[in-house]
N, C-alpha and C positions, 0 to 999 in steps of 0.2 A: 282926715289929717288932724293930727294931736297939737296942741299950743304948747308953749313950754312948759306952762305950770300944768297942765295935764298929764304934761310927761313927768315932771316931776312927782306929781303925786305918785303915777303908777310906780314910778323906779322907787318910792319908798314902799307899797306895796311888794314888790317883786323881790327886798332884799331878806323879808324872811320867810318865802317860798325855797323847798327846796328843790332840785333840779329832777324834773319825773319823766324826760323823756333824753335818751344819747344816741346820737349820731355818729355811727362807725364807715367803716371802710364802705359797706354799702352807698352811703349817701343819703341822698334825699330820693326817695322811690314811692310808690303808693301806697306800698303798706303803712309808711313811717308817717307820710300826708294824712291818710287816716286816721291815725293815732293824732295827730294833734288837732286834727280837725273835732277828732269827738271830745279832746281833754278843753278845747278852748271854751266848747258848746258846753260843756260842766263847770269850768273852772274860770274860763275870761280872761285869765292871765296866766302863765304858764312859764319856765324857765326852764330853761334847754343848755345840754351839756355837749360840745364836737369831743370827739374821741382823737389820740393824737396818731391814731391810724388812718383818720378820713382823711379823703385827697381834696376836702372843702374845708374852709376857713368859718368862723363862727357867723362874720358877716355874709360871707358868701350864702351860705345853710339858712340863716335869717330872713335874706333877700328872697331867696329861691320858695318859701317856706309862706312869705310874709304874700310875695303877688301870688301865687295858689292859691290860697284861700283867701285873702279881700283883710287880713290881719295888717294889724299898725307892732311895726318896731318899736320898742320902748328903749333899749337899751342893750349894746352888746359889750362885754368887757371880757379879754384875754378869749377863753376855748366856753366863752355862756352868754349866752343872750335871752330875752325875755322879753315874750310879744303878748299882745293884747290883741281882741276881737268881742266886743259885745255878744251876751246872749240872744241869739235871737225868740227864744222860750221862758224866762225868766233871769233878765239882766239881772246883776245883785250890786254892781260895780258904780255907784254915784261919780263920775266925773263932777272937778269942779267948773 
């Protein structure tokens, strides 16, 4: 679980990432869980875009996204959200 200045730190990381993975009509499925399971295990933080054809909402997608893989929410705002997950290979991410 993230404290709030933890959160806050990441949400100023996350605002100049740009969005690398979308969420369409499909949903949330295992090909798409794979995919951010390997970008989180690269990257730690990650911004995510719903498509305005998905039949899930940004929170919903985040929710669903965040308990599958063991990832903390950072931040969801309008159709984009932005989760975090520690590397478990080489962290790069200093929490304060």
């Amino acid at each position: 679980m993230l404290t709030g200045k933890q959160r806050s730190y990441l949400r100023s990381l996350g605002n100049n990432i740009e969005s690398i993975l979308q969420i369409g009509k499909n949903g949330v499925d295992e090909a798409l869980l794979k995919q951010v399971d390997e970008a989180l295990e690269a990257r730690e933080i990650i911004k995510c875009n719903v498509l305005k054809n998905s039949l899930l909402t940004a929170r919903e997608a985040c929710d669903i996204i965040c308990e599958a893989l063991g990832a903390e929410p950072v931040q969801v705002i309008g159709n984009r959200f932005i989760i975090y997950r520690p590397s478990k290979e080489k962290p790069s991410i200093k929490l304060p």
